[in-house]
C-alpha positions as CSV (number, residue, x, y, z in Angstrom):
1,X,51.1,23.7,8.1
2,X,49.2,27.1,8.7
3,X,47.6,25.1,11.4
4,X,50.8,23.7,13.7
5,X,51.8,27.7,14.1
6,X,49.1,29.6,15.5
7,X,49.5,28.8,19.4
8,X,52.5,30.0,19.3
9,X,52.1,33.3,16.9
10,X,48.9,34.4,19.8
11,X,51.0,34.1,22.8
12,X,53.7,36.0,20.2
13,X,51.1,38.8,20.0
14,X,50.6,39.4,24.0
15,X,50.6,37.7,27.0
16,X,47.5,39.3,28.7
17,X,44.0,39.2,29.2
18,X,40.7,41.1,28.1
19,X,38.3,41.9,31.0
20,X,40.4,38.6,32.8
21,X,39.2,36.1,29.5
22,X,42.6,34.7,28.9
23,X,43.8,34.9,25.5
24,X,43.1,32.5,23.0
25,X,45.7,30.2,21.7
26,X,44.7,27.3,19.2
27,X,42.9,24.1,19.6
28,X,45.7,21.7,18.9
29,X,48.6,21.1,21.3
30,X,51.8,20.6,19.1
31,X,53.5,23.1,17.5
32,X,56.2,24.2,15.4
33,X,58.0,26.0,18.4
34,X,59.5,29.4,16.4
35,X,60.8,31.1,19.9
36,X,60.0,30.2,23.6
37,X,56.4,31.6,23.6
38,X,57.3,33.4,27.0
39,X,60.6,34.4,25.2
40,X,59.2,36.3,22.3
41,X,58.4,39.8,22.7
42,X,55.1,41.8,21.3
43,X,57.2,43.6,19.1
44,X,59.3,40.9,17.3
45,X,55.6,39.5,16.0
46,X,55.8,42.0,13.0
47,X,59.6,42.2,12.8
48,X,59.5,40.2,9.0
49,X,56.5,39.8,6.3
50,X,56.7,35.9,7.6
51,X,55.9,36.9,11.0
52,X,53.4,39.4,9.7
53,X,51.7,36.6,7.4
54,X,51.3,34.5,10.5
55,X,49.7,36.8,13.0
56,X,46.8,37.0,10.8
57,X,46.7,33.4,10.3
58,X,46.7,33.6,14.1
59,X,43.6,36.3,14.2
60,X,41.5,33.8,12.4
61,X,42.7,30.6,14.6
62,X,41.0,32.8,17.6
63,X,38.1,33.6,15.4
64,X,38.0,29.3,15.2
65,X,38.7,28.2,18.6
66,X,38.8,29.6,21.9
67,X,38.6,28.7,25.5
68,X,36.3,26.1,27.0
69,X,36.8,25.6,30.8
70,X,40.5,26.0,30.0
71,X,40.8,24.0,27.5
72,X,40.9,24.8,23.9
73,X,38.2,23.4,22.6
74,X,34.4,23.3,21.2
75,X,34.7,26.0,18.6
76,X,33.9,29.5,20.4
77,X,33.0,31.5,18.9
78,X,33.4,30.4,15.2
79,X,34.5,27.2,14.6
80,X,31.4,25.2,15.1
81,X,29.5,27.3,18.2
82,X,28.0,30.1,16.4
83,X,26.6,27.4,14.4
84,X,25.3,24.9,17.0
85,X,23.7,28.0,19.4
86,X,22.0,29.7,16.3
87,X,20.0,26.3,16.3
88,X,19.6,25.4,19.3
89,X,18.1,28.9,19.8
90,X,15.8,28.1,17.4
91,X,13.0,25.2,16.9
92,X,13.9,23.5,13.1
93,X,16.6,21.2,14.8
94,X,16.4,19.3,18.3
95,X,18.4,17.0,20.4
96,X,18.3,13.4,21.6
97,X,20.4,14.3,24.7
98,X,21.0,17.1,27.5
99,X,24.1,18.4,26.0
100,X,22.1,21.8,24.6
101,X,19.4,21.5,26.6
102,X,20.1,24.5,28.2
103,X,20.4,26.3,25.3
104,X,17.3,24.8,23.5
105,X,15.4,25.2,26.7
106,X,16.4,28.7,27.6
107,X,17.5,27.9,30.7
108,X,20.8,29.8,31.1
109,X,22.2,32.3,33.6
110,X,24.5,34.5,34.5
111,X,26.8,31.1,34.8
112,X,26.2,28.5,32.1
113,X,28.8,27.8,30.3
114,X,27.5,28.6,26.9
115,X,26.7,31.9,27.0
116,X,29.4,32.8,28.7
117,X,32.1,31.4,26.6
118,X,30.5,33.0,23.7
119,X,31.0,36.2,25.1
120,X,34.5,35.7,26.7
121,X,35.7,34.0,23.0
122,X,33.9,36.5,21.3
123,X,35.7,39.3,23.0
124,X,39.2,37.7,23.6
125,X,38.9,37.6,19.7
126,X,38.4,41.0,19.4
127,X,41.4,42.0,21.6
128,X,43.5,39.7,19.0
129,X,42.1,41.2,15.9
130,X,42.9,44.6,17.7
131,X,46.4,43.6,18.6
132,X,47.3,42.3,15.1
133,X,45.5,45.2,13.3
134,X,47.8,47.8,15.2
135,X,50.8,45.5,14.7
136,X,50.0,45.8,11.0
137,X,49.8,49.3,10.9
138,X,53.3,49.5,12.7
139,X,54.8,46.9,10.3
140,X,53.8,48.7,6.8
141,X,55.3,52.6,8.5
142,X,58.1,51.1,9.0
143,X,58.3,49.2,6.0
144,X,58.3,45.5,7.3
145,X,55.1,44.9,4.9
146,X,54.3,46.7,2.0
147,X,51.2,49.0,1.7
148,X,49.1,46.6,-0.7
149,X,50.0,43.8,2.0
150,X,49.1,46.0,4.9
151,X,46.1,47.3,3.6
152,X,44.7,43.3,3.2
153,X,45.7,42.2,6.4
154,X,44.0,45.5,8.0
155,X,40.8,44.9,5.9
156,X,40.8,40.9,7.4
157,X,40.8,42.9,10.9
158,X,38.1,44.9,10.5
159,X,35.8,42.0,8.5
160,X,36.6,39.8,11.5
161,X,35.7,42.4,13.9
162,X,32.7,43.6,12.5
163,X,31.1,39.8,12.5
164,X,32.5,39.3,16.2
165,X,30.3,42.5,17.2
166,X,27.5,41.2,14.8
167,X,27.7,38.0,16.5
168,X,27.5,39.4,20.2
169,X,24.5,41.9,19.1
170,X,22.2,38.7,18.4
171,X,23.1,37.2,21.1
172,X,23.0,40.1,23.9
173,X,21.0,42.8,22.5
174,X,17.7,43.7,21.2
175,X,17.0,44.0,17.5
176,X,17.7,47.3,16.2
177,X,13.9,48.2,15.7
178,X,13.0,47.1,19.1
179,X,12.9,49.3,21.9
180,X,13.8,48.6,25.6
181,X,16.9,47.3,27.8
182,X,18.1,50.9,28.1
183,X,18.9,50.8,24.4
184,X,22.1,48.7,25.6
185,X,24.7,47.6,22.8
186,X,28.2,46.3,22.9
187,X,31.1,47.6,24.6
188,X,33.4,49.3,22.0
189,X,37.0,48.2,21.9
190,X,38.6,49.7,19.2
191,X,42.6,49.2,20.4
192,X,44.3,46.3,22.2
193,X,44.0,45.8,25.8
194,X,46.9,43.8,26.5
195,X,49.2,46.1,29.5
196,X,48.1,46.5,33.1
197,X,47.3,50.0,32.3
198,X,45.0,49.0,29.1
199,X,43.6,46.1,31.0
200,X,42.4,48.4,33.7
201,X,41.0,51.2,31.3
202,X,39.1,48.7,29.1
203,X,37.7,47.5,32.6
204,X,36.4,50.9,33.2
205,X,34.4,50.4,29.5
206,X,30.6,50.6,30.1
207,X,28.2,49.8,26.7
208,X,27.5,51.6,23.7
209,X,23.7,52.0,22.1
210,X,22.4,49.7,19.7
211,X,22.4,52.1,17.2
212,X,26.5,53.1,17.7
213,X,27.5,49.2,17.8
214,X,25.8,48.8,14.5
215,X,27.1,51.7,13.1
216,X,30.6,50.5,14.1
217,X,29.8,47.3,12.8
218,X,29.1,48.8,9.0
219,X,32.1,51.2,9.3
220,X,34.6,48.3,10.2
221,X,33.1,46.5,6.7
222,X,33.4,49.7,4.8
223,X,36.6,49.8,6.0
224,X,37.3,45.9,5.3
225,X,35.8,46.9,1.4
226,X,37.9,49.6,0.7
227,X,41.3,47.4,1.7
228,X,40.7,44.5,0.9
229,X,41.3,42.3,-2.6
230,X,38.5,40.6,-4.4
231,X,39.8,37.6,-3.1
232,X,42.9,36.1,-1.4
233,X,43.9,34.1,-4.0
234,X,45.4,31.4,-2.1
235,X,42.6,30.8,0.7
236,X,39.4,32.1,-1.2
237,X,37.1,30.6,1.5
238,X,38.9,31.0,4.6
239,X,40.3,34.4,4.4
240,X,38.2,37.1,3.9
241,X,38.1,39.3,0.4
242,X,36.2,42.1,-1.3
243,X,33.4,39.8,-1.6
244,X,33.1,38.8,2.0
245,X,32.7,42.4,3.8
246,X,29.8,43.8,1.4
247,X,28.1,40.0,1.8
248,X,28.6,40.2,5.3
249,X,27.1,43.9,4.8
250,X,23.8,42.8,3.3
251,X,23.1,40.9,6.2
252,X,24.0,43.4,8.7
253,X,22.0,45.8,6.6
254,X,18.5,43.2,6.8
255,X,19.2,43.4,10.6
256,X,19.1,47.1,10.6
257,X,15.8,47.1,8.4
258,X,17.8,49.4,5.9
259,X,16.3,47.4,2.7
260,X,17.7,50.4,0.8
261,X,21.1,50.0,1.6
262,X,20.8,45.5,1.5
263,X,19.8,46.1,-2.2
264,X,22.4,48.6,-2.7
265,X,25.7,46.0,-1.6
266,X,23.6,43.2,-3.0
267,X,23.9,44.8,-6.4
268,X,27.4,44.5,-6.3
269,X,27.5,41.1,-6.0
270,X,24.4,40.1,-8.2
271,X,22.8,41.9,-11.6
272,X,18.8,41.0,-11.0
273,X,18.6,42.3,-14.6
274,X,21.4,39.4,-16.2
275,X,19.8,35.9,-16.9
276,X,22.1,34.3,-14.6
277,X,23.6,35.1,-11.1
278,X,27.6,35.4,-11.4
279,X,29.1,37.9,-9.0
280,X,31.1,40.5,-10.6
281,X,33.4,40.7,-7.3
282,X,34.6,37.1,-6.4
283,X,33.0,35.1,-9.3
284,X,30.4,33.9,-6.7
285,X,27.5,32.1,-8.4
286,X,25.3,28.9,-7.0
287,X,26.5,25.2,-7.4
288,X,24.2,23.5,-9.7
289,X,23.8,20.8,-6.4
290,X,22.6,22.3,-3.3
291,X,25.1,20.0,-1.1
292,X,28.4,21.0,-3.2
293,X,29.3,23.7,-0.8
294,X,29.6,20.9,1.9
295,X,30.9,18.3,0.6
296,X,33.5,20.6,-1.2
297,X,33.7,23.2,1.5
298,X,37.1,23.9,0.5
299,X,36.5,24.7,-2.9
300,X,33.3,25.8,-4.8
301,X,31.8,28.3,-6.1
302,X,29.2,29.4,-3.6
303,X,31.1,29.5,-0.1
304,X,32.0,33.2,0.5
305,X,33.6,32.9,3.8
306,X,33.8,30.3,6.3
307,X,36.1,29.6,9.5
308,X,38.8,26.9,8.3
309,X,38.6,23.2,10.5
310,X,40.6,20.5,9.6
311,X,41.0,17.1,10.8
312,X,43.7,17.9,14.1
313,X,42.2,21.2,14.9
314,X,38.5,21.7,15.4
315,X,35.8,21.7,17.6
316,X,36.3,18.1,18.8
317,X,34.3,15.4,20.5
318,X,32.2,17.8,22.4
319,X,32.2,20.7,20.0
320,X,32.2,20.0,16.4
321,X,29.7,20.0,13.6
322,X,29.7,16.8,12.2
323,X,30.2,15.4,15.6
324,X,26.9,16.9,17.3
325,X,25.1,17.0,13.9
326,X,26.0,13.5,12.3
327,X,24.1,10.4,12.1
328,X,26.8,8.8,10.2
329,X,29.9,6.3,12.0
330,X,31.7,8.5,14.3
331,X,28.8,11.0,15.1
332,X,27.4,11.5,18.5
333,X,23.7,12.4,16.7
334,X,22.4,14.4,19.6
335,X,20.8,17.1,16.9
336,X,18.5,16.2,14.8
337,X,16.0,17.6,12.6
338,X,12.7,18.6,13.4
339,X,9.6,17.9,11.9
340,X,9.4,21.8,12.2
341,X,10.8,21.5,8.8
342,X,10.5,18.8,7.6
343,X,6.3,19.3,7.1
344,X,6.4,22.5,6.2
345,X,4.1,23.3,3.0
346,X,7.2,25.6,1.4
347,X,9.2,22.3,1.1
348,X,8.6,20.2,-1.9
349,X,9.2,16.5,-1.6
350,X,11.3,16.1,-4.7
351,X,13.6,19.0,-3.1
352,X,17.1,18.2,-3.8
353,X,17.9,19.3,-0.3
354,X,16.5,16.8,1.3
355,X,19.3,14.8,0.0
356,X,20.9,16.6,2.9
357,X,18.8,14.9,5.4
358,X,20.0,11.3,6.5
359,X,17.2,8.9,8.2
360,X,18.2,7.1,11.3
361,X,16.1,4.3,11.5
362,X,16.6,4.0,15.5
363,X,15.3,6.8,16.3
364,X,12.8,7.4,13.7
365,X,14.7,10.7,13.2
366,X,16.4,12.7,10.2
367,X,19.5,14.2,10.9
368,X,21.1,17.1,8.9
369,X,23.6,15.5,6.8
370,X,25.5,19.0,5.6
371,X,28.7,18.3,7.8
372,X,29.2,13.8,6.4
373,X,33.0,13.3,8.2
374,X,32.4,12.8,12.1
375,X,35.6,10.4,12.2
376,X,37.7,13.5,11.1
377,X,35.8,16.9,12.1
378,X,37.2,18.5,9.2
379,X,34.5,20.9,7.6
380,X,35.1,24.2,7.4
381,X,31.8,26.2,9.3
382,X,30.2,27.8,6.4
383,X,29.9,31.6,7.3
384,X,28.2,33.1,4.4
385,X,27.2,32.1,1.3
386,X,26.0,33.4,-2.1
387,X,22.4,32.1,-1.4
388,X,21.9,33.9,1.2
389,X,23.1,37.0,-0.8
390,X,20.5,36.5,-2.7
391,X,17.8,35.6,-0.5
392,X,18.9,39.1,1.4
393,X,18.6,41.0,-1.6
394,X,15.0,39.1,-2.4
395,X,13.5,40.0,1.2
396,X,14.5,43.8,0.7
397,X,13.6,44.1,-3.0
398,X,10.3,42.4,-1.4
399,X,9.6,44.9,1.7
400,X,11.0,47.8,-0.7
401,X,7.8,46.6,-3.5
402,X,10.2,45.5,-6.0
403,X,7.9,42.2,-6.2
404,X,9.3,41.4,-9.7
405,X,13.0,41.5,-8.8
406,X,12.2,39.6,-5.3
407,X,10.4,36.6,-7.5
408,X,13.9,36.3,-9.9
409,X,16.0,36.0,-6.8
410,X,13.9,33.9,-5.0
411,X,13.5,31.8,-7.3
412,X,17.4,31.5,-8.8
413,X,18.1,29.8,-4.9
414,X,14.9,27.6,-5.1
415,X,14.8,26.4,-8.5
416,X,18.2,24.7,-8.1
417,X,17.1,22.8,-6.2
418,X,13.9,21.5,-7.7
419,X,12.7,18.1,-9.9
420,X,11.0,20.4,-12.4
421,X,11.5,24.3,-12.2
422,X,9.8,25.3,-15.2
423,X,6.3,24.0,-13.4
424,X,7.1,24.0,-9.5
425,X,8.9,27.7,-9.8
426,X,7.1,30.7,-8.3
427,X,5.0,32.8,-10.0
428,X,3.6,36.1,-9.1
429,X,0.0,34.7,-9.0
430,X,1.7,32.3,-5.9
431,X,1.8,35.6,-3.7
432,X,-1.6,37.3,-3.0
433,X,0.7,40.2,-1.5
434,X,3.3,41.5,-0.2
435,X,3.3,39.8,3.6
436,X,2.7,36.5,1.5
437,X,5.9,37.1,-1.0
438,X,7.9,37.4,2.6
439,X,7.0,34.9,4.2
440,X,8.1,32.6,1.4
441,X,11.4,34.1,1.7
442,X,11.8,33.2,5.3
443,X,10.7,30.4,4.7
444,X,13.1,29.3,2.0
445,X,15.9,30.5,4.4
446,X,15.0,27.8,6.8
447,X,14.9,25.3,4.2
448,X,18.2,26.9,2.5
449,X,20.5,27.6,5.6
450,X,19.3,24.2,7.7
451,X,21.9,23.2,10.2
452,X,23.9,26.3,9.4
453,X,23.3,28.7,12.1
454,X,21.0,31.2,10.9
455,X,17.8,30.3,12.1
456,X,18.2,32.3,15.5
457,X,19.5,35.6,13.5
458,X,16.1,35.5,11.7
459,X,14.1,34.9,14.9
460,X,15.8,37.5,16.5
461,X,15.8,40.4,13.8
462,X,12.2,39.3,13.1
463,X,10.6,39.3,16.4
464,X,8.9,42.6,16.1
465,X,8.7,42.8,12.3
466,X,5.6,44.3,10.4
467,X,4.8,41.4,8.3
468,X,6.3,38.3,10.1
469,X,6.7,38.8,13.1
470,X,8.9,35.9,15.1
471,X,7.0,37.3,18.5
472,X,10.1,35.7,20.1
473,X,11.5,32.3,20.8
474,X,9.2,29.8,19.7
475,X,7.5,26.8,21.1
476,X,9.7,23.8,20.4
477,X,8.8,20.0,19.9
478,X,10.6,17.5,22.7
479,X,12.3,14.3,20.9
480,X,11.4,12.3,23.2
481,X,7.5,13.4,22.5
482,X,7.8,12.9,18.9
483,X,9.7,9.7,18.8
484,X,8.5,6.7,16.6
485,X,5.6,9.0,16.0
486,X,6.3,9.0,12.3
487,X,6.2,12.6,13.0
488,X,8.0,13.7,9.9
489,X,5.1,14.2,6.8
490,X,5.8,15.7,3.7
491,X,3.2,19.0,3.7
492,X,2.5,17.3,6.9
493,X,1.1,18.7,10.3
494,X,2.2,19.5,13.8
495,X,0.7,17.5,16.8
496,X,0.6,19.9,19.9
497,X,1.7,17.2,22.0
498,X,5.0,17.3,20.8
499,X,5.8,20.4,22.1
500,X,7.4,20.0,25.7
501,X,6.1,21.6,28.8
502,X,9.3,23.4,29.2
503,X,10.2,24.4,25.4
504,X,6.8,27.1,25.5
505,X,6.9,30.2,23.2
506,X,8.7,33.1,24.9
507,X,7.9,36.2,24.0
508,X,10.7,39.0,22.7
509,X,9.9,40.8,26.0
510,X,10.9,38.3,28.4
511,X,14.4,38.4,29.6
512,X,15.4,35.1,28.4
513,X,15.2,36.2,24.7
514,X,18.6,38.0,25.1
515,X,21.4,36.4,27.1
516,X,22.8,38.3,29.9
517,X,26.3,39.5,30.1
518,X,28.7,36.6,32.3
519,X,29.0,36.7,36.0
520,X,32.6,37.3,35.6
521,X,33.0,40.4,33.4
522,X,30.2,41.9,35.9
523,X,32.7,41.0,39.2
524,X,35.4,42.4,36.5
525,X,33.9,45.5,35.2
526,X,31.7,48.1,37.7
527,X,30.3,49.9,34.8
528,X,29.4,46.7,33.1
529,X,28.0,45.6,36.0
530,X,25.4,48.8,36.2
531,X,24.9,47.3,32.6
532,X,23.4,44.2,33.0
533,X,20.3,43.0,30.2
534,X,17.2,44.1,32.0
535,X,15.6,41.1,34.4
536,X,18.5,39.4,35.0
């Protein structure tokens, strides 16, 4: 039901624009119509708790599904797109078609579509997570909401904030350890821009450092801690908790090479020193099968937060995950796999997730088989996840020399996943030092987090790191090169003529490893446009 009523709830929060994006409204077309959505006024939206409720609900629709060439669709920034770009930025899947090609290819501009939706989605979001957090605020002083209620829905706004700014700092930014690009963040919008007058003073707003963005970003989840419950008890997965903001904390925390601070918020959520993982805060623990929080994305133990799709609202033919990921009936299979993966050494055959690789015998191709209902579209994007808790806390315990504590964790999100743990586990006599203990890690989060998103936040943070370095955006294979090659091994090798001519390594220092802001907000926005990512 939650679903029929946000279109109508957005256009209930304001009528207007950030930086000219128009607002978002949801994917679907029919609606429960409440009010005339031209009829109701900003202020009636947090007149009664009911209307309160539902302008959250309507904060994480634009979180699911924005704009795409006017049309609401494909999952910006959210919903499916965060997902699809973090791999097609990277080189463990491909694609059997042009439909990412710029993407994969790094052949964007100013102009192409996908980086500039991302951004306009991204900050349109922000502008309604702004909007509803003041409306909020309004509702519990003058008693609409109570203060318990208020303080939850203001903790959802600052969680859904802080990843939106996250998001847009891996995307349009250099890593926080790198230096260059004028030291250029994210423009900080901390109110709603929804009058003439706000419209024209957020127009005026030029970019904060990389160092202030991320210290916004960890403020907004301290914030999002201190209000929020444990866990909404009703929506555990979809709506943000306790849990969520200092999860979503260890990763921002790995990005900002702050090991010290990742170990201390993974220590609320995980006791290295119990004999099994539970979390305290949430009840998070791992699924005994590696595929559970997939094909039970509405209900396991393992899924911390992801963005809520369902079968008449997601990102649809053009957009979704099961749809562009899918080999099954129904799915358009135009990403697959890559024997990037697939060979690597850190992969045991008899790993259980490769059960979450499907063989198309066509093409000669594995396809990541996380997201199995293309007919329907219906799988909520997985955000964050208790194994990657855990494999944050086992990279800083690692770089912080905490090798003993690195190996439990490590291991707790491996050995689930293996034939025989008690012999195939890690020992410490695997690791010769600390660089090799690491590298494992990274490794395992490429095997762990396939088809998931995350591949291009660890190329990113890592492209200047002191162990393992990324050096950039890597070399990637062409499909139509490695085709009926029998290209993918087990602990097999990589042929270099794979790799296509136009899918070369690109070092960190090029412009194409950060996307630049949109044509539009530059024609929009003067300072912005005095702004731009160096090169472009």
């Amino acid at each position: 039901m939650t679903h029929t009523l946000f279109k109508n709830i957005i256009y209930a929060l304001a009528g207007a624009t950030l930086l000219g994006a128009p607002f978002l409204t949801s994917c679907e077309s029919d609606v429960i119509d409440l009010e005339p959505v031209n009829k109701i006024p900003d202020y009636t939206a947090y007149t009664t708790p009911e209307r309160c409720e539902l302008a959250m609900l309507g904060a994480y629709d634009a979180a699911q599904c924005g704009k795409y060439e006017e049309v609401y669709k494909r999952g910006y920034p959210f919903g499916a797109a965060s997902i699809i770009q973090g791999e097609m930025r990277g080189e463990d899947m491909n694609l059997t078609a042009q439909f990412y090609d710029i993407t994969y290819g790094s052949a964007y501009s100013t102009s192409t579509a996908n980086n500039q939706y991302m951004w306009e989605n991204t900050f349109a979001c922000i502008n309604i997570v702004n909007t509803v957090l003041k409306g909020q605020e309004q509702a519990v002083k003058e008693g609409v909401i109570s203060r318990e209620t208020g303080n939850q829905y203001m903790g959802e706004c600052y969680f859904l904030r802080a990843m939106c700014y996250h998001y847009l700092m891996m995307h349009f930014a250099l890593p926080y350890n790198v230096s260059g690009n004028n030291d250029y963040g994210m423009p900080l919008y901390l109110t709603p821009h929804n009058t003439k007058e706000e419209i024209e003073e957020a127009e005026k707003t030029g970019r904060s450092t990389v160092q202030e963005t991320y210290a916004r970003i960890v403020d907004d989840l301290d914030n999002a801690e201190t209000l929020l419950p444990e866990t909404v008890a009703a929506n555990k997965i979809m709506r943000a908790g306790k849990g969520a903001a200092i999860a979503l904390k260890t990763r921002v925390y790995l990005h900002m090479r702050d090991w010290s601070n990742v170990i201390a918020e993974a220590k609320k959520l995980a006791d290295v020193t119990a004999p099994s993982f539970t979390s305290a805060i949430g009840g998070y623990r791992l699924e005994s099968d590696p595929l559970t929080p997939f094909t039970s994305y509405a209900d396991n133990t393992e899924s911390i937060f992801s963005i809520e799709n369902s079968a008449d609202d997601n990102g649809d033919i053009n957009g979704a995950l099961a749809t562009m990921l899918s080999v099954r009936p129904g799915g358009r299979a135009i990403i697959t796999s890559s024997p990037t993966l697939y060979n690597s050494s850190y992969w045991l055959g008899n790993d259980k997730r490769r059960n979450g690789l499907l063989y198309h015998k066509a093409d000669d191709y594995y396809y990541c088989d996380k997201y199995q209902n293309p007919l329907t579209n219906e799988e909520y994007a997985p955000i964050i996840r208790y194994a990657e808790v855990l494999l944050n806390y086992a990279e800083a315990a690692a770089r912080n020399n905490d090798a003993a504590s690195a190996l439990k964790l490590l291991n707790a999100v491996r050995n689930r996943s293996l034939a025989a743990p008690a012999a195939e586990a890690y020992t410490a006599a695997c690791f010769a030092d600390k660089k090799a203990l690491v590298e494992a890690i990274l490794w395992e989060r490429r095997i762990e987090f396939h088809g998931e998103g995350r591949r291009w936040e660890d190329i990113h943070r890592l492209a200047a790191d002191d162990l393992c370095p990324s050096n950039g955006i890597p070399a990637k294979i062409a499909y139509d090169n490695a085709k009926n090659e029998g290209a993918f091994v087990v602990n097999g090798g990589m042929e270099p003529e794979w790799y296509g001519g136009s899918t070369k390594a690109i070092a960190y220092t090029d412009k194409r490893f950060i996307w630049p802001i949109p044509l539009n907000d530059m024609l929009r926005n003067p300072t912005l446009a005095q702004q731009q990512n160096a090169g472009w």
